[in-house]
C-alpha positions in Angstrom: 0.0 0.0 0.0 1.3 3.6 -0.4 2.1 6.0 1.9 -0.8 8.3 1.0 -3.0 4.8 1.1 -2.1 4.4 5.0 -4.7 5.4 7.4 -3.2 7.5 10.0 -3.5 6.1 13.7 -3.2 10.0 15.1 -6.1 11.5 13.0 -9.7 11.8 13.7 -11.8 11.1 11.2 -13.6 13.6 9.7 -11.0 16.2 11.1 -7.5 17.7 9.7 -4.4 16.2 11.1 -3.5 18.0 14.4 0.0 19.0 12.3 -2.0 20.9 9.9 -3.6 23.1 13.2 -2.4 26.6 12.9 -3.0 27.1 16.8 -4.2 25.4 20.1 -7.2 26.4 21.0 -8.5 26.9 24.9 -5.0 25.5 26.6 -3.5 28.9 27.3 -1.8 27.6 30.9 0.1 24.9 29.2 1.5 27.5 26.7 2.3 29.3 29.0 3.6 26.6 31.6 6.2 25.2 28.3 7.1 29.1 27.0 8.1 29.6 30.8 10.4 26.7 30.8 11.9 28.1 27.3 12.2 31.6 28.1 13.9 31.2 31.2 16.3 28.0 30.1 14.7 25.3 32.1 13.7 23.5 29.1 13.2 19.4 29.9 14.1 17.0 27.2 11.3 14.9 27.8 7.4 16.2 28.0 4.6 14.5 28.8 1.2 16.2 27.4 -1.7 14.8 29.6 -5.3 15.0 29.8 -8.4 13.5 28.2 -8.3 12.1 24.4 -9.6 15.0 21.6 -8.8 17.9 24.0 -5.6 18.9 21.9 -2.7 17.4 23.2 -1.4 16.0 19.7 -2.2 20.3 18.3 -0.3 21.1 21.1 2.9 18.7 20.5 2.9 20.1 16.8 3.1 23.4 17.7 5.6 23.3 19.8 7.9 20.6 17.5 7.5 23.7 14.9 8.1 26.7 17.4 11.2 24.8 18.7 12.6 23.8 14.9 12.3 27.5 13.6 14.3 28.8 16.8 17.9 29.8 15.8 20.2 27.4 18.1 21.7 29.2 21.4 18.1 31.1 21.6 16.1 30.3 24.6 13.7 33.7 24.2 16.2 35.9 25.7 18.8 35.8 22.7 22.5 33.9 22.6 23.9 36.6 25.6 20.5 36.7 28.0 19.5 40.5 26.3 19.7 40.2 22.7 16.3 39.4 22.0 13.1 39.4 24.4 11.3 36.4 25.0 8.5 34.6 23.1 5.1 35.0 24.5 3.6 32.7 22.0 4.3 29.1 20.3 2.4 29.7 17.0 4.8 30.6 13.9 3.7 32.1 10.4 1.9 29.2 8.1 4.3 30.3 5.2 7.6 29.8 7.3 9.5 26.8 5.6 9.7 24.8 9.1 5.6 25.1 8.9 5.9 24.0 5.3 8.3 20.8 5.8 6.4 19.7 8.9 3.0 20.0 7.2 4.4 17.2 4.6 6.6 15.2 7.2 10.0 16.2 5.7 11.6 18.2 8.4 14.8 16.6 9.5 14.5 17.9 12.6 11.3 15.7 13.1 10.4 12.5 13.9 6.9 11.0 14.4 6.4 7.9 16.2 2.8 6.0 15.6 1.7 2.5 15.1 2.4 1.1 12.3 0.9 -0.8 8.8 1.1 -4.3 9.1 1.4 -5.5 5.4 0.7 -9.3 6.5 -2.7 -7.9 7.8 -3.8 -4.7 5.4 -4.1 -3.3 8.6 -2.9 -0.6 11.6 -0.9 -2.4 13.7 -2.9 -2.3 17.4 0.3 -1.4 19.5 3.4 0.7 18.4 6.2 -2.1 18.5 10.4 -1.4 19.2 11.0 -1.2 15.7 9.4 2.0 15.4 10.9 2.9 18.2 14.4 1.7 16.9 14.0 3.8 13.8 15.3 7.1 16.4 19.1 5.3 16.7 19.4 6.4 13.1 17.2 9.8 13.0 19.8 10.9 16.1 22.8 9.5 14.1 21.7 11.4 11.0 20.6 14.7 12.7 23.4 14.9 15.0 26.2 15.7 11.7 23.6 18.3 11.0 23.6 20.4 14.6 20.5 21.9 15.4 17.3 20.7 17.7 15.6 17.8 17.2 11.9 16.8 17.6 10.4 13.2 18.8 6.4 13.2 18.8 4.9 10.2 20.0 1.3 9.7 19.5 0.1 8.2 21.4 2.5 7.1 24.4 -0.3 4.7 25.8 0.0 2.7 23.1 3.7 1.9 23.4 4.7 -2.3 23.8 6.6 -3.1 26.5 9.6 -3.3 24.5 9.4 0.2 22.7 8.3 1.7 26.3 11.7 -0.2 27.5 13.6 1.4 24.5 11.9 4.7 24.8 13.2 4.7 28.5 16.1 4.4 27.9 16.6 7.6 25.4 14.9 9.5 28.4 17.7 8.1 30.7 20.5 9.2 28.3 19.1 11.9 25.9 21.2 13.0 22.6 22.0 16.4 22.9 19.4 18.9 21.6 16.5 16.5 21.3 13.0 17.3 22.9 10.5 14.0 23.1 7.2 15.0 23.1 5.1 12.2 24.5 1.0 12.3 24.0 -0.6 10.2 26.8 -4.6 9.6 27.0 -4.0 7.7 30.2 -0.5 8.3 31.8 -0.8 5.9 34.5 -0.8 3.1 31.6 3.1 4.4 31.0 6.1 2.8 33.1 6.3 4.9 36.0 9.9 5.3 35.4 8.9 6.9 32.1 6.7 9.5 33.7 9.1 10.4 36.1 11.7 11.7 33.7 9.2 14.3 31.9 8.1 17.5 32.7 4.2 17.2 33.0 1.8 19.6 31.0 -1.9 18.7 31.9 -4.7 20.0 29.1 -8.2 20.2 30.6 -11.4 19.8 28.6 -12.6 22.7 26.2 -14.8 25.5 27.6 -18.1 25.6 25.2 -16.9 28.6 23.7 -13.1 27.6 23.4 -14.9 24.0 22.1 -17.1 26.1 19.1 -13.6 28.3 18.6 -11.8 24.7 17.8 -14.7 23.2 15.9 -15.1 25.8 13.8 -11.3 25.9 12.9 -11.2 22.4 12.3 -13.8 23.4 10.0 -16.9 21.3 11.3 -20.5 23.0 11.4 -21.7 22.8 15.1 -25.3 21.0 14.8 -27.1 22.6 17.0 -26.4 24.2 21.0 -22.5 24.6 21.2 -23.2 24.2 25.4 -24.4 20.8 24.5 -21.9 19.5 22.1 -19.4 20.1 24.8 -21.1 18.3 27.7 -22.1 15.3 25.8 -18.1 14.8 24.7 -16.4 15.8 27.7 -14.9 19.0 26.1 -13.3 17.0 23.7 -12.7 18.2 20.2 -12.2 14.9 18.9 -15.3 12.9 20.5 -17.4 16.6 20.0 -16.2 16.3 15.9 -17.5 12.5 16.0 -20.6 13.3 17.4 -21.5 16.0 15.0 -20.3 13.9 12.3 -23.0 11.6 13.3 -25.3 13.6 14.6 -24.9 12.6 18.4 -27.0 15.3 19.6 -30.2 14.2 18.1 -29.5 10.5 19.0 -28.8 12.1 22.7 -32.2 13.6 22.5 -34.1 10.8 21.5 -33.1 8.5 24.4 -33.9 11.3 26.7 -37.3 11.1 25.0 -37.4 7.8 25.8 -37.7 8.4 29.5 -39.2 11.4 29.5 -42.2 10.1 30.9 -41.2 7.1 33.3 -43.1 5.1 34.3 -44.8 5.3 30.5 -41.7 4.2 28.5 -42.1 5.6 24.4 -41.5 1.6 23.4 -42.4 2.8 19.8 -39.5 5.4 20.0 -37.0 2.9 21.6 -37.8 0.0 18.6 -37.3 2.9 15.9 -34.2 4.1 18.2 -33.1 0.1 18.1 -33.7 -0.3 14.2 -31.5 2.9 13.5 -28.8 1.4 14.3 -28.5 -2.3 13.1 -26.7 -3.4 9.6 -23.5 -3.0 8.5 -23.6 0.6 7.6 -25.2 1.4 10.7 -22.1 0.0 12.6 -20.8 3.6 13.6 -24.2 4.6 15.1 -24.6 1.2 16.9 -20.9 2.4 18.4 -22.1 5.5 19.3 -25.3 4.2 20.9 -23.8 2.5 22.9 -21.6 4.8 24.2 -24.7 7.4 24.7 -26.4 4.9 26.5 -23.3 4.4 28.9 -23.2 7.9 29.3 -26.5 8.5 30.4 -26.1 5.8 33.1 -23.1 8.0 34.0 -25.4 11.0 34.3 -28.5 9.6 36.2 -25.9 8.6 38.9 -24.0 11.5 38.8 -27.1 13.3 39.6 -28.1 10.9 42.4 -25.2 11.5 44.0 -25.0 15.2 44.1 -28.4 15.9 44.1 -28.2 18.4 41.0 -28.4 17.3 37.4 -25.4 18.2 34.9 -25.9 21.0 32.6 -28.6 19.7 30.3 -27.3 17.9 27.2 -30.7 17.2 25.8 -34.3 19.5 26.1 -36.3 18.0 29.0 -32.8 16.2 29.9 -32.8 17.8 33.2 -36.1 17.0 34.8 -35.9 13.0 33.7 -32.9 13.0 35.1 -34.0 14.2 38.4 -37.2 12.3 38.5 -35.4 8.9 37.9 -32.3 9.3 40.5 -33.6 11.6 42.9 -31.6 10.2 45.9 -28.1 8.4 46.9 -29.8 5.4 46.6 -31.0 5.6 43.3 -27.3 6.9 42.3 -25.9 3.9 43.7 -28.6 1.4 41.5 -28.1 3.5 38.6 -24.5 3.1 39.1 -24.2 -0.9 39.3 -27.1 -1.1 36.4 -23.9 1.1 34.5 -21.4 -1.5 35.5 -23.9 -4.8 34.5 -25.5 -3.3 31.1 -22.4 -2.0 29.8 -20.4 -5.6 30.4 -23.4 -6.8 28.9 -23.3 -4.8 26.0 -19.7 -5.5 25.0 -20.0 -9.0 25.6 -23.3 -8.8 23.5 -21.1 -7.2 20.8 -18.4 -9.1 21.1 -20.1 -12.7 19.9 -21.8 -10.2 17.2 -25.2 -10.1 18.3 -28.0 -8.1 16.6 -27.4 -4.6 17.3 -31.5 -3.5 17.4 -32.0 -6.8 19.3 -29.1 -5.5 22.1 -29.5 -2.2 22.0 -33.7 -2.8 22.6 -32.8 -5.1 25.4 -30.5 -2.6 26.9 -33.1 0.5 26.8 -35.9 -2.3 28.6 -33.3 -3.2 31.0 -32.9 0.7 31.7 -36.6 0.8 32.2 -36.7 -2.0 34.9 -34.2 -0.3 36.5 -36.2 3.0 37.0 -39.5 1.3 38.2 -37.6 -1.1 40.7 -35.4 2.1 42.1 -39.0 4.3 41.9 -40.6 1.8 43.9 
């Protein structure tokens, strides 16, 4: 297969590539936390960018693997002698500079990405990133090194490291080459050897605001279907999940299980079979996905709300008041919260030996319903 064949494991679909993000959007502190360390020559070798998937960690690795590649060597924002230059106060370079240009197509020599790779044998993404790809930095160092200048490591995602390549990556952290900055995105940093963790500098992203989330999608260039508010509670304040949910429009699938329930104990079984049917067959198979997930999430919710007495920011008209009137107390928060545990094991065992998505996903939504009349009564 070619290169421009090869699905990229580091791109959401439906989305640009976060290297061909002009800015990040709605993580000012880490910006700021990372130009700190550069302006006042604290700079790590090894960074670890943090927080939940889709918020813009891999945007924010990108930007600064280009801010750090266009600065003149000896320059840590306060020029060669301490007072020749003043400090950067921001990471974003001009689109037409030739470092922008060469990492847009991959052909910076100051770069390397890691990612899993394409398994010929399987026409397929390989599910871990292995020590070969790993291996491939002995010679990007060798090479780069005659050249002098900074080099650039992304690796997208960290999690998803083998033990071996996590073992070889260690061991670069131990003993860095001299100039090189490793970049490390990590979904779930407690899934990383702890001994890799402890040799990079930490820089935590937090979910998107609403606004800062309609700011991103709109420069990723996705419409925003409907209440911007919305979009970012159902995904978390993440770009990524927020751009997948659009894409197939969550929001309106969100909305109709709320309907669902809106009159417990008089469940819409009508609306639930059409909900069901919606998503079986094999074109349907990203909608049974995100069903799923939707229906895991508003287990999430009803004990969330249970448990603090106050319902999350409505997600859904009407969302609000079902919510209330089905987990009104700790008690119900706690029943809503082993029915979560049970009917989502169910659900990806049910998946798993490939049963009928309207069948499972019908059975899941009656199983719901049990749930509310035995915690109502």
């Amino acid at each position: 297969m070619s290169d421009l064949a090869i699905p990229e494991p580091d791109r959401v679909e439906g989305a640009p590539h976060p290297r061909d993000a002009s800015r990040v959007i709605g993580q000012g502190a880490a910006e700021a936390a990372f130009l700190d360390a550069f302006a006042g020559g604290r700079m790590h070798h090894g960074w670890l960018l943090t927080g939940p998937r889709g918020v813009g960690k891999a945007t924010l690795a990108w930007t600064i693997a280009r801010f750090l590649l266009a600065q003149p060597m000896g320059d840590t924002g306060g020029g060669l002698f301490g007072d020749a230059s003043p400090a950067p106060d921001r990471l974003d370079i001009a689109p037409d500079h030739p470092v922008a240009r060469r990492i847009s197509a991959l052909s910076d020599p100051g770069l390397m990405l890691i990612r899993r790779g394409w398994d010929d044998d399987r026409k397929r993404l390989k599910t871990v990133i292995t020590v070969d790809e790993v291996r491939r930095l002995r010679g990007f160092f060798g090479m780069s090194a005659a050249e002098g200048g900074r080099r650039v490591v992304i690796v997208d995602a960290a999690d998803e490291m083998n033990a071996s390549a996590a073992n070889a990556l260690l061991k670069l952290l131990e003993e860095p080459p001299a100039n090189a900055t490793l970049l490390l995105v990590s979904h779930q940093p407690a899934r990383l050897l702890p001994t890799i963790r402890s040799r990079c500098r930490e820089l935590r992203l937090l979910p998107l605001s609403p606004a800062a989330m309609a700011e991103a999608l709109a420069a990723a260039g996705q419409e925003v279907p409907g209440d911007p508010a919305a979009l970012a509670e159902l995904s978390g304040g993440s770009v990524g999940e927020a751009i997948r949910l659009a894409r197939l429009e969550g929001l309106a699938l969100y909305a109709e299980l709320v309907a669902i329930f809106a009159d417990h104990p008089r469940l819409d079984r009508p609306r639930a079979i059409r909900l069901a049917e919606s998503a079986a067959g094999r074109a349907a198979e990203a909608r049974f996905d995100l069903t799923l997930r939707l229906i895991e999430l508003m287990l999430a919710r009803l004990a969330r709300t249970g448990a603090t007495g106050t319902p999350p920011p409505e997600a859904a008209p009407g969302e609000a008041a079902m919510l209330a009137r089905l987990a009104p107390t700790p008690t119900a928060a706690r029943g809503w919260a082993e029915a979560a545990q049970a009917l989502t094991a169910r659900a990806r065992t049910g998946k798993a030996v490939n049963l009928d998505p309207a069948s499972l996903i019908l059975d899941t939504v009656l199983r719901m319903d049990e749930t509310a009349g035995r915690l109502a009564a």
